[in-house]
C-alpha positions in Angstrom: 0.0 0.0 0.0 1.4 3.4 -1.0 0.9 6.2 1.5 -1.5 9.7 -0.4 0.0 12.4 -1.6 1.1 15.0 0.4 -1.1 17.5 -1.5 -4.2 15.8 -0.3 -3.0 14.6 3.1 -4.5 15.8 5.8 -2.9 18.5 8.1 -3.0 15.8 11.3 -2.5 12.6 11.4 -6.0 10.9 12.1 -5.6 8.5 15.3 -5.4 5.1 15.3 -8.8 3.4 13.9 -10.4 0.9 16.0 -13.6 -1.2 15.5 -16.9 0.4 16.4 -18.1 -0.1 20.1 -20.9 -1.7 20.4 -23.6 1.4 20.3 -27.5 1.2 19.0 -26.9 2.8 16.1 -23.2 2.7 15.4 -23.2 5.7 13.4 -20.0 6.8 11.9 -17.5 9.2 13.8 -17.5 13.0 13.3 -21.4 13.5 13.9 -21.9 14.8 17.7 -25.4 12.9 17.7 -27.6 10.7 15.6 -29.7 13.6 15.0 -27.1 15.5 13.2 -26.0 12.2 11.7 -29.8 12.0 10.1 -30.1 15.9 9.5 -27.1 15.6 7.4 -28.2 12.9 5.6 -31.8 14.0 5.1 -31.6 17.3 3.7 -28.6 16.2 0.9 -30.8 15.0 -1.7 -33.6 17.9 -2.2 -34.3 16.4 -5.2 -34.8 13.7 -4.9 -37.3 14.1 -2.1 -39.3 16.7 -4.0 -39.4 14.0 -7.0 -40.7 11.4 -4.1 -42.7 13.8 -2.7 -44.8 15.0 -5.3 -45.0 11.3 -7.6 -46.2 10.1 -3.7 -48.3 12.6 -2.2 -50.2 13.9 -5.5 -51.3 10.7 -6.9 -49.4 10.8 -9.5 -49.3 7.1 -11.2 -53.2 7.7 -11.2 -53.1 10.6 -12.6 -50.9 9.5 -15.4 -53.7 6.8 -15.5 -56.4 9.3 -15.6 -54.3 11.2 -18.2 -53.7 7.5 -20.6 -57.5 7.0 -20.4 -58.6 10.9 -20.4 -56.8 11.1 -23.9 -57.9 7.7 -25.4 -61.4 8.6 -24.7 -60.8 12.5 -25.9 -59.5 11.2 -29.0 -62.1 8.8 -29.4 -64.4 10.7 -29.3 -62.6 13.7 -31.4 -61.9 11.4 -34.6 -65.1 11.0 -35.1 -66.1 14.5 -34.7 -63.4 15.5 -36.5 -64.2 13.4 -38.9 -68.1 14.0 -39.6 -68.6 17.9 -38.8 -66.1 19.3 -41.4 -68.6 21.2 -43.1 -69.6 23.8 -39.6 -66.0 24.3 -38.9 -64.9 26.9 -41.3 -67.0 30.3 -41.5 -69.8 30.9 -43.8 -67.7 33.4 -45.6 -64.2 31.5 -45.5 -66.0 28.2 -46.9 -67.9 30.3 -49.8 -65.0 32.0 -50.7 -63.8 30.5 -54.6 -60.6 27.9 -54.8 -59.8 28.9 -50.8 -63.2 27.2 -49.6 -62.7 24.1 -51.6 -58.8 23.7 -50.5 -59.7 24.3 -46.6 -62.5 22.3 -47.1 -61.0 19.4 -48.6 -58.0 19.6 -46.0 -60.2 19.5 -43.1 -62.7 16.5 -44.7 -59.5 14.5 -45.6 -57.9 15.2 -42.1 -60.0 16.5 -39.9 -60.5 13.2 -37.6 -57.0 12.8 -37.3 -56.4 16.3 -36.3 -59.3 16.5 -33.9 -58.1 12.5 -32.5 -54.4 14.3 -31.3 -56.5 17.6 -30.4 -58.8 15.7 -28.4 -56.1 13.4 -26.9 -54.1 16.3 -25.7 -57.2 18.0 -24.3 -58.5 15.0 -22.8 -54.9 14.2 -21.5 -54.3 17.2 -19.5 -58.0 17.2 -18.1 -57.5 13.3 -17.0 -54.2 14.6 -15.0 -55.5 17.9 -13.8 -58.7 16.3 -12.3 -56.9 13.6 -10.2 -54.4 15.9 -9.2 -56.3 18.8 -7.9 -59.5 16.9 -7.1 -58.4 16.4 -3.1 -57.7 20.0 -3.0 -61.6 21.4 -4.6 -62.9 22.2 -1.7 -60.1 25.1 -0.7 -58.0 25.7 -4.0 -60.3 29.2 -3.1 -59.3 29.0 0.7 -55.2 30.2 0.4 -55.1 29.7 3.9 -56.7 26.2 4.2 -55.2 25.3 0.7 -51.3 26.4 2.5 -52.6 24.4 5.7 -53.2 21.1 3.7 -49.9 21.5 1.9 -48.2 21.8 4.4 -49.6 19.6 6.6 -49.2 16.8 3.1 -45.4 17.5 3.7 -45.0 17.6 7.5 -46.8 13.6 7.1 -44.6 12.9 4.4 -41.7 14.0 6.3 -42.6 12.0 9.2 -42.9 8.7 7.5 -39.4 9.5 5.6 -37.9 10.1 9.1 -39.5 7.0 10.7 -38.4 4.7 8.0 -35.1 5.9 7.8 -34.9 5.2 11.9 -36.7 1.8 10.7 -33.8 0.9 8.6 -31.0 2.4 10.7 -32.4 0.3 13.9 -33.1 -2.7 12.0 -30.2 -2.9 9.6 -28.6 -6.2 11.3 -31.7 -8.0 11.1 -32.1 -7.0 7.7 -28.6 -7.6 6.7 -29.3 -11.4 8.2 -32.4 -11.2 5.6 -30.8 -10.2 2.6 -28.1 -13.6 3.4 -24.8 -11.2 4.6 -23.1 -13.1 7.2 -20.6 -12.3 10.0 -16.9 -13.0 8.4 -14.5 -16.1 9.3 -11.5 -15.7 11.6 -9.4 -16.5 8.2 -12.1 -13.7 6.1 -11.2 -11.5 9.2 -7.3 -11.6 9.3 -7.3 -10.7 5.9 -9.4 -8.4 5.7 -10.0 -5.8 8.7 -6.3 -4.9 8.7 -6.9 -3.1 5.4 -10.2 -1.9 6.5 -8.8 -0.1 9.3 -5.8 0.7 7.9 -8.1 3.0 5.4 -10.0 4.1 8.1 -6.8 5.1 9.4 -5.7 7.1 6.5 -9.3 9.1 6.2 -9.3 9.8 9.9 -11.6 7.7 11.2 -11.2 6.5 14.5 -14.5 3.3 13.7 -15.1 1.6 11.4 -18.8 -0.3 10.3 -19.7 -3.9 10.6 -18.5 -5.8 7.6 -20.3 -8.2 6.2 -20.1 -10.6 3.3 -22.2 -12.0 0.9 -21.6 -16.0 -0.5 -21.5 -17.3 -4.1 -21.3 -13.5 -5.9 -19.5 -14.0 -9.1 -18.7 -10.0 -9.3 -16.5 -7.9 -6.9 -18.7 -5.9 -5.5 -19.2 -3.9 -2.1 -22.5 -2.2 -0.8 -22.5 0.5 2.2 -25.6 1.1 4.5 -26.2 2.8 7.7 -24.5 0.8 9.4 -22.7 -2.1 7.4 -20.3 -2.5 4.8 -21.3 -5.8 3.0 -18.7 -7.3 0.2 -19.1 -10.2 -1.9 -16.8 -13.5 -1.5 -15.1 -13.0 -4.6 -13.2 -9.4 -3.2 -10.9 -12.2 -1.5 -9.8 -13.4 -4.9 -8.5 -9.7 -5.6 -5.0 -8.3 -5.3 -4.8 -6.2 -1.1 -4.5 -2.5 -3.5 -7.8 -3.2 -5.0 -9.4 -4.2 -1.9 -8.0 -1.4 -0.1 -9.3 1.1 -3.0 -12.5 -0.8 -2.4 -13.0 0.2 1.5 -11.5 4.1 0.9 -14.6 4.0 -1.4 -17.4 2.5 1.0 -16.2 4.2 4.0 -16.5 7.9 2.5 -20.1 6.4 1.7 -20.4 5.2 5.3 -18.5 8.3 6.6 -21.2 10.9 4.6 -24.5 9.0 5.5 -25.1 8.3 1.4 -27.6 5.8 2.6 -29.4 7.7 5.1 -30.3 9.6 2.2 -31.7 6.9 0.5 -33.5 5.9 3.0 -34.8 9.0 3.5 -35.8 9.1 -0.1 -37.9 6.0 0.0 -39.5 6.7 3.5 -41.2 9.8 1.9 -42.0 7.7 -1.5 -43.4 4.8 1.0 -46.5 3.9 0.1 -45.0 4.1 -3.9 -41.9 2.1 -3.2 -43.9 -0.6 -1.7 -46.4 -0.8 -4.5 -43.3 -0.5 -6.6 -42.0 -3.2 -4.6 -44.6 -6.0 -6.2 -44.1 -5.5 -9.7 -40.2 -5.7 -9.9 -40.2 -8.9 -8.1 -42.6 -10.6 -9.8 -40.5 -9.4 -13.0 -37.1 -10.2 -11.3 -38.7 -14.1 -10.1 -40.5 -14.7 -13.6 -37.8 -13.1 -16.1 -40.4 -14.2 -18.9 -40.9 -11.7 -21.3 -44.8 -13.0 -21.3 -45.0 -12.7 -17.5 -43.1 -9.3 -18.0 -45.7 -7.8 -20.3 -48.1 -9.1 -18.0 -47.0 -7.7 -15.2 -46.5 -4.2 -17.4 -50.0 -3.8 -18.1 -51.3 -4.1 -14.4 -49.0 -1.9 -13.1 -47.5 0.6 -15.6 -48.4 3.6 -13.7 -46.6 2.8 -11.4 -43.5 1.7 -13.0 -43.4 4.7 -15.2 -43.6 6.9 -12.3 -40.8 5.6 -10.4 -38.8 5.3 -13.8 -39.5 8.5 -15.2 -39.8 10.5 -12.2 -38.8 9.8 -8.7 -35.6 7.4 -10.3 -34.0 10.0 -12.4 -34.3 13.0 -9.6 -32.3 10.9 -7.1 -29.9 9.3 -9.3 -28.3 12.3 -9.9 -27.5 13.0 -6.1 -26.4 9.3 -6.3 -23.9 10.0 -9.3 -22.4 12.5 -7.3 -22.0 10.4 -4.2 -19.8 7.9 -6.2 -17.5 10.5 -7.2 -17.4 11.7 -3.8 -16.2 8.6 -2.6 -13.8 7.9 -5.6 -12.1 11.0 -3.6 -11.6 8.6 -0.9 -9.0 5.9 -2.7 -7.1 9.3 -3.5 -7.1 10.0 -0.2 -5.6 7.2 0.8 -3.0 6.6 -1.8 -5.2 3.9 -3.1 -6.0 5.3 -6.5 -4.6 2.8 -8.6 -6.1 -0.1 -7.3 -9.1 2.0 -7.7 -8.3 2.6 -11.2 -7.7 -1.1 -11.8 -10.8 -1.8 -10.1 -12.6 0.4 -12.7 -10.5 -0.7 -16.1 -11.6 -4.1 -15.6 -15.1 -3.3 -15.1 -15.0 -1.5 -18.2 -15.3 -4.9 -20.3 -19.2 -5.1 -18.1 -20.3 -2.0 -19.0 -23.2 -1.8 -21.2 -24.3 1.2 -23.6 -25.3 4.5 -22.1 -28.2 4.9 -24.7 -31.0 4.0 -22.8 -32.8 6.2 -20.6 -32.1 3.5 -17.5 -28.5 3.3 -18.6 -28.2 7.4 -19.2 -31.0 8.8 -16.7 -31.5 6.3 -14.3 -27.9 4.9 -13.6 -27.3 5.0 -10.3 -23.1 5.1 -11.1 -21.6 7.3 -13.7 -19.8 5.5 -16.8 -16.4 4.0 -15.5 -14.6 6.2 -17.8 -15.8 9.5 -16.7 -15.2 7.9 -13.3 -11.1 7.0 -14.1 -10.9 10.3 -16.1 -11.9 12.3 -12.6 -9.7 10.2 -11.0 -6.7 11.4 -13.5 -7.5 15.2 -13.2 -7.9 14.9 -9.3 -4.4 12.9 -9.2 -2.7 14.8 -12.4 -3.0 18.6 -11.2 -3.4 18.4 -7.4 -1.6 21.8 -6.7 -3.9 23.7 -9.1 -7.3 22.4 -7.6 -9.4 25.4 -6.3 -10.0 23.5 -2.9 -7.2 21.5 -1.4 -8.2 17.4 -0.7 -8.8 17.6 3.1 -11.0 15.1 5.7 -13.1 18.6 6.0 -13.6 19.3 2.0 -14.3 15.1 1.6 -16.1 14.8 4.9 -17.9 18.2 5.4 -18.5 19.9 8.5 -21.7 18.3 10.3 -21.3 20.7 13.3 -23.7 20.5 16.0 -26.8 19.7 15.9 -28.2 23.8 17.1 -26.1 26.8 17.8 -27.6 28.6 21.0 -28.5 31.2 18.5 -30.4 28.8 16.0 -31.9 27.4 19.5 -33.6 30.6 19.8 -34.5 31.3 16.9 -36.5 27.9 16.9 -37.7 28.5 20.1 -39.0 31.7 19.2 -40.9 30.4 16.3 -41.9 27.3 18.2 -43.1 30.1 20.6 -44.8 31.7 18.1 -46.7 28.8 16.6 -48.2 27.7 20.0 -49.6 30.9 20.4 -50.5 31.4 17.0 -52.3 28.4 17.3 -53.6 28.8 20.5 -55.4 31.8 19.6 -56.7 30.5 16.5 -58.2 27.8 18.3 -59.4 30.3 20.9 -60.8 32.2 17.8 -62.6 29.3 16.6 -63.7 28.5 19.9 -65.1 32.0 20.8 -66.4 32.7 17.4 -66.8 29.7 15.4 -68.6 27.2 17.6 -72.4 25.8 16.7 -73.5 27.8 20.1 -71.8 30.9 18.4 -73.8 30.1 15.4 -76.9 29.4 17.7 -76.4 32.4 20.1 -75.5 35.1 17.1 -78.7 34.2 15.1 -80.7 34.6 18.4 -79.0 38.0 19.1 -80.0 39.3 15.4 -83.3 38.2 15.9 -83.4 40.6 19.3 -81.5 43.4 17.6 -83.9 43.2 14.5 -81.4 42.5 11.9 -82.2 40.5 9.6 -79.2 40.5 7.7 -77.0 39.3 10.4 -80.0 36.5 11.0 -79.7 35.5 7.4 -76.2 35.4 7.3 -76.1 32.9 9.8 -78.4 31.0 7.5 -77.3 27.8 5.1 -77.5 29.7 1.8 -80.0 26.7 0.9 -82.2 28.0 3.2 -83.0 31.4 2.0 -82.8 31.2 -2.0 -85.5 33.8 -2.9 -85.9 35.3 0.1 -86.2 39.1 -0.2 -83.7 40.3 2.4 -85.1 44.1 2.0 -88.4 43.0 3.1 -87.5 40.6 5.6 -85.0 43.7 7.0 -88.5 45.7 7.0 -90.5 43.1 8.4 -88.5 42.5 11.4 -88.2 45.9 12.2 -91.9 46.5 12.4 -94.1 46.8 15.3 -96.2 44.0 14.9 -92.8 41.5 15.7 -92.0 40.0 18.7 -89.0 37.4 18.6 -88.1 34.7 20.9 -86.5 35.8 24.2 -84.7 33.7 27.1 -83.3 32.0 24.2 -80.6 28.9 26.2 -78.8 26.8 25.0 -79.4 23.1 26.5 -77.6 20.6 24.0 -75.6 20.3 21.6 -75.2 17.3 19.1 -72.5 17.3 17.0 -71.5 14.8 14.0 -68.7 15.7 11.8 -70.1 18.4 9.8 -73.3 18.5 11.0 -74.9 19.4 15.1 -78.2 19.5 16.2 -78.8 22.0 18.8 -81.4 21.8 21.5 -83.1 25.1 22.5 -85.4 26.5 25.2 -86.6 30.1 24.8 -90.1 31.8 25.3 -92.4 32.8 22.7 -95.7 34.8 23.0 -95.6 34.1 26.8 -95.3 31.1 27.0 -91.9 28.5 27.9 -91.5 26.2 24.7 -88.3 24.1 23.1 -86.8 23.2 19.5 -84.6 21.6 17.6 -82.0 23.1 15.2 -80.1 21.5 12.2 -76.6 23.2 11.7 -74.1 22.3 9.3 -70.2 23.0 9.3 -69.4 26.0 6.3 -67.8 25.5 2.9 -66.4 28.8 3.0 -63.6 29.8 5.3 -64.0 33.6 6.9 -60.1 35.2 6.4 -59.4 31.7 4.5 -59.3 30.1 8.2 -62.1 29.7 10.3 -65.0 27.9 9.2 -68.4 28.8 11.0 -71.4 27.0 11.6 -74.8 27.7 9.4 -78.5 26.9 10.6 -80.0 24.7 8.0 -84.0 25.8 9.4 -83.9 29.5 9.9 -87.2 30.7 7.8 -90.7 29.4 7.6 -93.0 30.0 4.7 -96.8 31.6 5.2 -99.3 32.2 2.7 -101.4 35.1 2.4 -105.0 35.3 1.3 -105.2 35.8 -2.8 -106.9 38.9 -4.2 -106.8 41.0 -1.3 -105.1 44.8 -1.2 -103.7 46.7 1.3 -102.5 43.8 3.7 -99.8 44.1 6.2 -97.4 42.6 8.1 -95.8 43.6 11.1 -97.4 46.6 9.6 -95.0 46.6 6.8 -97.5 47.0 3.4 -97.0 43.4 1.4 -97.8 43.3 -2.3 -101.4 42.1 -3.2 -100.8 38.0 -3.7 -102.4 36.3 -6.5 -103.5 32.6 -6.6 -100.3 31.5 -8.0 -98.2 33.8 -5.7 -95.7 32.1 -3.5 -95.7 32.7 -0.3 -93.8 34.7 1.5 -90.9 33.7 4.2 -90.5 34.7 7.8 -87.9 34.3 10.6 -88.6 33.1 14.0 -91.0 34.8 16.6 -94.5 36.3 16.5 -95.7 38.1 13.6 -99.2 40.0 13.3 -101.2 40.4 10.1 -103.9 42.5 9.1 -105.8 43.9 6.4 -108.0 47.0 5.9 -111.2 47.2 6.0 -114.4 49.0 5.2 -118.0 50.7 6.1 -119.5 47.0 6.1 -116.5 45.0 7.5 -113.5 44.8 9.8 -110.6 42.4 9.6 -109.2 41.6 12.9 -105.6 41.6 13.7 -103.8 38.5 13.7 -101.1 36.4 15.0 -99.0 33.6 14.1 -96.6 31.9 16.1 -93.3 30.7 14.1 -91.2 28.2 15.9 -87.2 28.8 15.4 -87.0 25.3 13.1 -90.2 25.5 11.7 -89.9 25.8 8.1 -94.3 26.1 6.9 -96.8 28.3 9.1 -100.7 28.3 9.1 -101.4 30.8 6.3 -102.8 33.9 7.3 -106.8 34.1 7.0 -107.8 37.3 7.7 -110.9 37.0 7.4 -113.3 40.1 7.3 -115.9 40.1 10.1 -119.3 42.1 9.7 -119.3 45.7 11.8 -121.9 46.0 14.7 -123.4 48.4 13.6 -124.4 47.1 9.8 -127.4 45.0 10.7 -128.9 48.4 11.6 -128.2 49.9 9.0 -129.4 47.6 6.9 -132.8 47.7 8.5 -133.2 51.3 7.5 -132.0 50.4 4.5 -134.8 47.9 3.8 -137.0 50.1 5.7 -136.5 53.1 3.0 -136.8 50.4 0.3 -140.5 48.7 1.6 -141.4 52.3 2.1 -140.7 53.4 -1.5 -142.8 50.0 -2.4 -145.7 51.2 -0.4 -145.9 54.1 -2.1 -146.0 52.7 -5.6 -150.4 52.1 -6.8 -150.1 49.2 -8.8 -151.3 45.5 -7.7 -147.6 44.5 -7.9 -144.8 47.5 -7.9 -141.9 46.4 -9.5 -139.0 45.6 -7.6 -140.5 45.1 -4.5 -141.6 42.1 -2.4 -145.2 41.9 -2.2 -148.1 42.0 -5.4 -152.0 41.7 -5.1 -153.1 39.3 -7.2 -157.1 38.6 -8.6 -159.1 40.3 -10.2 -158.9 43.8 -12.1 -157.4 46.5 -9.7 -158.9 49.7 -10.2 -157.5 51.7 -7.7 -154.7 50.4 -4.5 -152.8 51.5 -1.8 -150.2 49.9 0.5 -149.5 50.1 4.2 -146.4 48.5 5.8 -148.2 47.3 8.3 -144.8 45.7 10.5 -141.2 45.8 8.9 -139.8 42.4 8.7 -136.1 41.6 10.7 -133.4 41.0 8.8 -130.2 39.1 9.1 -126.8 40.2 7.3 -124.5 37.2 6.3 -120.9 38.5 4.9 -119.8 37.5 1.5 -116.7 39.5 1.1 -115.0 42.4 2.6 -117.4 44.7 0.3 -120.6 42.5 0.3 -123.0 40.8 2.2 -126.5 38.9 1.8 -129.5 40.7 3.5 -132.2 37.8 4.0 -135.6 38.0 6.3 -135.7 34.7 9.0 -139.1 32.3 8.8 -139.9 34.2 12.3 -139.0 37.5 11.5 -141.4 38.1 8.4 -143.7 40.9 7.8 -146.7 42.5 7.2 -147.9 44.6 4.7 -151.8 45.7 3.7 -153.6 46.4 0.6 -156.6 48.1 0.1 -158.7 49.6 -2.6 -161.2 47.9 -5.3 -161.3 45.8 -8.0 -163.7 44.5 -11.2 -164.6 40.9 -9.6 -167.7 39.2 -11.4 -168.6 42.3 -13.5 -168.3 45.1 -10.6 -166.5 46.9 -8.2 -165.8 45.2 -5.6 -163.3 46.6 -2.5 -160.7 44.4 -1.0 -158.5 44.8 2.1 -155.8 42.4 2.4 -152.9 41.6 4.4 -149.6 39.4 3.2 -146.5 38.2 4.9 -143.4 40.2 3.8 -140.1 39.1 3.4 -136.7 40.7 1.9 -133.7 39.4 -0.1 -131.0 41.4 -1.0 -127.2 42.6 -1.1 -125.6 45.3 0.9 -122.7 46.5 -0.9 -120.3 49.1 0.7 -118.7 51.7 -1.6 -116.5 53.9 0.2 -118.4 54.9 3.4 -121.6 54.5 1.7 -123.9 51.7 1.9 -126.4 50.3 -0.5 -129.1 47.7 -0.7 -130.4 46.0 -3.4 -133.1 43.8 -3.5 -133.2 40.8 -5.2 -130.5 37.9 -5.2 -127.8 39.9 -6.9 -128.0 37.8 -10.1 -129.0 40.2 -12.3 
């Protein structure tokens, strides 16, 4: 073994290297803690934990799925519409125009499918990807606060399970080792071997060295570093002590920088991908078939064209550089050319870099861009901007905080609790079903109905008329719920049921109320609590004019007007009237919950005083009867009937009573009861038999009529009112 250069030796000489105690984690020298050990292996590789992160945590072998399928079925569809709707897609006055018309046209007959098929592919391509990716994030790509919450709570989960697999594999590498069929070495494997180990150790600085392991029956010399291991294949004992010692320099800069930490890190964040990644290339590794292959292709393409095209070739490049970082190490050592020897031979293995596995994915960079940074490290060393030191191959891990970067994170830490803390206390005070319960309750008091309906589901008040509900509220005629309490609260997920008590036109009553959890966030944070039952719908009587509520003026309803809605509490109706009827106030109660009423009747009721009036009335008409000379005056209830009247006069001998049935607010029926008839007399002569003969009669009398009211004015008429 040849001793390194003196241009890249390092300033001290490292102490003696001995084997690694016996510690949990047996993590290599130079790190103050594990946690620096795994900070500085974690954050190396950004990324390649971006590429895991996003392939992972956004779906995306089904969305490449989606975007396969999206643009069959886009194209599908577009190649035939392409290919039969020529004629409407050129302008009337392009496809009229002479030679140009006909060339367009025949272009776009003769391709038209096959442009519309990649048209529609591309269209239903990017639709197919966009759809899986941003369909967990519809309901707050319009929240930026709850849309920066789920992000970054996406990446503080995915950061988690990279950190707890990476501990996974550090704790359970010897297990695993056991597994994979590495075994502890021989006494003869061991004399032979950990002299040269340590001796590199030495000559890096390292006062430990990892486990070694080896692997039986490898054809290949070959060497693998993890965490915690170096494991080498049986056939590195058939190899010359420079080559093995170029080897070791090589795995224990790996070993040294935590390269495997990183990928471990990698895959914990791309978890659930690696291990559905993990199916496929077994099955392909066990049954090498091509058949089986194809197979095995067509169920799970997505997935291998993800990791192939995306999460492979972003960590393969941190992986590249790692190798030539630890090519450093035989130069270190004074080991470069078994190193080069090591590569030369390999040489003859080496396939074409053509591929995109062999150019992209390659974990190791070609052999000869590997020996030709080997001959411009060892060629020029006094020219190279940095000189080769344990720091510049090695890095400087430092500790794990500086007391100022402790207080810095304690002050955000700081920060964060109370940030949060008074969110939640936000939420709490503000945000709560009982604030929802308790605000809409305090509207209703303060006569605001636009803080009442903003408390409201927006399904529940989609016509209401918020000016009129504002007026209606406000009017005197209102009277909401008071001692409103709050006794129970039911909460499921999204939805709550609250139980109420509260009084309501004197009397002590309870309800039910149906809440549901917000869409919207208020300030893109808080999401608040909306009643699902807040109005009640009441009709009004059709046809009528000048009715009130609250006494707030209401348009005249029609029959096929809808009727009108109302908040919670006692509201009073009425309607005018007029010199024949009254329509009396009235109430209805609405329950908070309640979503229909009883309609308002307001029915007209006759005035006292109209039955007397319509006496005189009748009184005035019988008169004007009596006064007419003829055997039957027209218009009036009583006739003499027999012979030849020559001469008559009538006497209202007793007025009959009369009873006055309403038939509208403007009309009622004026009718004479069986024992409230009267009498009337007639008297003069007639021609009976030849001569005069006199005649004095009396008759029952009884009167049918209307009474109609026109302004302040009454008026009879006699008769049924057909006419």
């Amino acid at each position: 073994m040849t001793e390194p250069p003196a241009a890249v030796r390092a300033a001290e000489p490292p102490p003696d290297p001995s084997p690694a105690p016996g510690r949990i984690t047996n993590r290599p020298p130079g790190y103050p803690n594990a946690l620096v050990w795994l900070r500085a292996g974690i954050l190396r590789d950004w990324r390649g934990v971006l590429g895991a992160f996003v392939a992972t945590w956004f779906y995306l072998p089904v969305a490449l799925f989606a975007a396969v399928w999206g643009g069959v079925l886009g194209a599908f569809v577009s190649v035939f519409a392409g290919a039969l709707g020529t004629e409407d897609q050129l302008p009337a006055a392009i496809r009229d125009t002479p030679l140009v018309g006909d060339l367009l046209d025949a272009v776009l007959s003769r391709s038209g499918g096959v442009l519309g098929g990649f048209v529609g592919f591309a269209l239903g391509a990017v639709g197919g990807f966009l759809i899986v990716v941003l369909l967990p994030w519809r309901e707050v790509l319009d929240e930026p606060f709850a849309l920066l919450a789920g992000l970054l709570g996406t990446t503080v989960a995915a950061a988690l399970i990279g950190l707890l697999y990476t501990i996974y594999r550090v704790l359970l590498e010897p297990r695993l080792m056991v597994v994979s069929g590495a075994r502890e070495l021989s006494r003869r494997e061991q004399a032979r071997l950990l002299p040269i180990l340590e001796d590199c150790a030495r000559r890096l600085g390292l006062p430990t060295v990892p486990r070694l392991l080896i692997e039986d029956g490898a054809v290949l010399t070959n060497a693998r570093t993890y965490t915690r291991h170096i494991v080498i294949t049986s056939s590195v004992l058939d190899e010359p002590d420079e080559e093995i010692a170029a080897l070791f320099s090589h795995e224990l800069v790996h070993w040294r920088t935590g390269d495997e930490v990183t990928s471990a890190f990698v895959r914990g964040v791309a978890l659930p991908l690696t291990l559905a990644h993990a199916l496929p290339t077994w099955l392909m590794r066990t049954f090498p078939h091509t058949g089986t292959k194809f197979v095995v292709f067509l169920i799970f393409w997505p997935i291998l064209l993800t990791m192939r095209y995306v999460v492979l070739p972003l960590h393969a490049q941190d992986v590249r550089a790692a190798e030539y970082r630890a090519d450093l190490g035989a130069v270190f050592t004074g080991h470069v050319e078994g190193l080069r020897s090591v590569l030369e031979r390999r040489r003859s293995f080496e396939g074409g870099r053509s591929g995109w596995d062999e150019a992209v994915c390659a974990t190791h960079p070609p052999h000869e861009l590997r020996l030709d940074r080997l001959d411009r490290t060892t060629e020029q060393p006094a020219v190279a901007p940095v000189p080769l030191t344990t720091e510049t191959l090695f890095g400087r891990p430092g500790d794990f905080g500086t007391p100022r970067s402790w207080l810095v994170a304690g002050l955000v830490v700081a920060a964060l609790v109370v940030g949060t803390a008074g969110l939640g206390v936000v939420q709490w005070a503000f945000f709560r079903p009982q604030s929802a319960v308790d605000g809409y309750f305090d509207a209703l008091a303060d006569r605001d109905a636009d803080a009442a309906l903003d408390l409201l589901d927006p399904g529940a008040v989609p016509t209401a008329d918020r000016e009129l509900l504002a007026d209606l509220i406000r009017g005197e005629g209102y009277e909401p719920p008071t001692d409103v309490e709050i006794t129970a609260i039911e909460r499921e997920e999204e939805t709550a049921t609250a139980t109420i008590s509260f009084r309501l036109a004197g009397t002590e009553q309870q309800a039910e109320l149906r809440l549901h959890r917000a869409e919207s966030a208020t300030a893109g944070l808080f999401h608040g609590w909306r009643l699902q039952d807040g109005l009640a719908t009441v009709g009004l009587p059709p046809g009528r004019d000048g009715l009130t509520v609250n006494g707030v003026p209401i348009p005249s309803p029609s029959e096929d007007s809808p009727p009108i809605s109302l908040l919670p509490g006692v509201h009073t109706a009425s309607a005018p009237g007029s010199a024949l009827s009254e329509v009396p106030t009235e109430k209805i109660v609405l329950v908070p919950g309640q979503t229909t009423g009883a309609a308002f009747a307001l029915a007209p009721v006759l005035r006292p005083e109209v039955t007397a009036t319509a006496q005189e009335r009748v009184r005035a008409y019988l008169d004007e009867c009596a006064k007419q000379t003829v055997a039957a005056p027209t218009g009036c209830p009583f006739d003499h009937s027999g012979g030849t009247v020559q001469k008559i006069s009538w006497e209202i001998l007793e007025y009959p009573e009369v009873v006055v049935n309403l038939l509208g607010p403007d009309t009622a029926r004026v009718s004479t009861p069986a024992e409230g008839q009267g009498r009337v007399r007639a008297t003069g002569t007639e021609t009976y038999f030849g001569g005069p003969s006199p005649f004095d009669d009396e008759d029952q009398v009884a009167v049918v009529g209307l009474l109609t009211a026109s302004g302040d004015t009454l008026t009879f008429q006699p008769g049924n009112g057909d006419d």
